[in-house]
C-alpha positions in Angstrom: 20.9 18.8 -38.7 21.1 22.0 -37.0 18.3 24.2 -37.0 18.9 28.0 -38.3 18.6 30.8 -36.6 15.1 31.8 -37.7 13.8 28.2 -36.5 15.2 28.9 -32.8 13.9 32.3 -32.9 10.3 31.2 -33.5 10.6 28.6 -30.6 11.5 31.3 -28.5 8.7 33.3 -29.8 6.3 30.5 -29.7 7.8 29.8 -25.9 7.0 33.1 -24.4 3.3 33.6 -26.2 2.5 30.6 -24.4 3.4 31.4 -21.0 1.9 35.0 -21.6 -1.3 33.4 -22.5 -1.1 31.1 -19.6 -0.6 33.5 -17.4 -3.0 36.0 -18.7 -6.0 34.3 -20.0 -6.9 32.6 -16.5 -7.6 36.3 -15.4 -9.9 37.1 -18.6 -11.8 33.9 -18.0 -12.0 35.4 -14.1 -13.2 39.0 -15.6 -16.0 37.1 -18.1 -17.5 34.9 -15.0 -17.3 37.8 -12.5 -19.5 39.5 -15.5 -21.3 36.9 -15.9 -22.4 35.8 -12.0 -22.3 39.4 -10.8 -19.4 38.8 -8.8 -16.2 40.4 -8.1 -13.5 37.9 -6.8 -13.4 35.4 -9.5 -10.4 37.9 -11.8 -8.4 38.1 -8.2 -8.6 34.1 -8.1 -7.8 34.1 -12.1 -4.4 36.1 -12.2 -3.2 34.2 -9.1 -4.2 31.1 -11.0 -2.0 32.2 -13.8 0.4 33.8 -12.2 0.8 30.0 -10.5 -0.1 27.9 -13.8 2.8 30.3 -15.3 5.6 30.2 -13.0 5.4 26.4 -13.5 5.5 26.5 -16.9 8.7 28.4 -16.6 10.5 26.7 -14.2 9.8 23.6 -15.9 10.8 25.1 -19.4 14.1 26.3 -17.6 14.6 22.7 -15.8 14.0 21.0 -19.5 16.2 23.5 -20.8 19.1 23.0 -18.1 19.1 19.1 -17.7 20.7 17.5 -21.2 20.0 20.7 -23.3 22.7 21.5 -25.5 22.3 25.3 -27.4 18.7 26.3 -28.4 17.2 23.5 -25.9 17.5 21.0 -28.2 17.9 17.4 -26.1 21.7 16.4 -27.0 22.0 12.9 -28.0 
């Protein structure tokens, strides 16, 4: 069965919260310990954690996507 246009849309939706969370929340967590331990490094090393953490995410989404994907990214059987 094919799924409506409202069920893709939330995937989509639900695909880009997560790598905005993935990238972003490393960087919080880096902000809350730099509070925490009175340092001032720890955000720098967060974003580019994310930043990394999220760029994988997306290149393996697209690679999931691109390999055996038919419209939506739904695997084709």
């Amino acid at each position: 069965m094919d799924p409506g246009p409202l069920t893709r849309a939330v995937e989509w939706v639900a695909r880009i919260t997560t790598v905005a969370l993935v990238m972003v929340l490393p960087g919080v967590a880096g902000w809350w310990l730099d509070n925490r331990l009175q340092t001032r490094f720890l955000v720098a090393v967060g974003f580019g954690l994310g930043l990394a953490l999220g760029m994988v995410y997306l290149l393996t989404l697209s690679g999931a996507m691109g390999r055996g994907a038919g419209r939506g990214g739904e695997k084709k059987e």
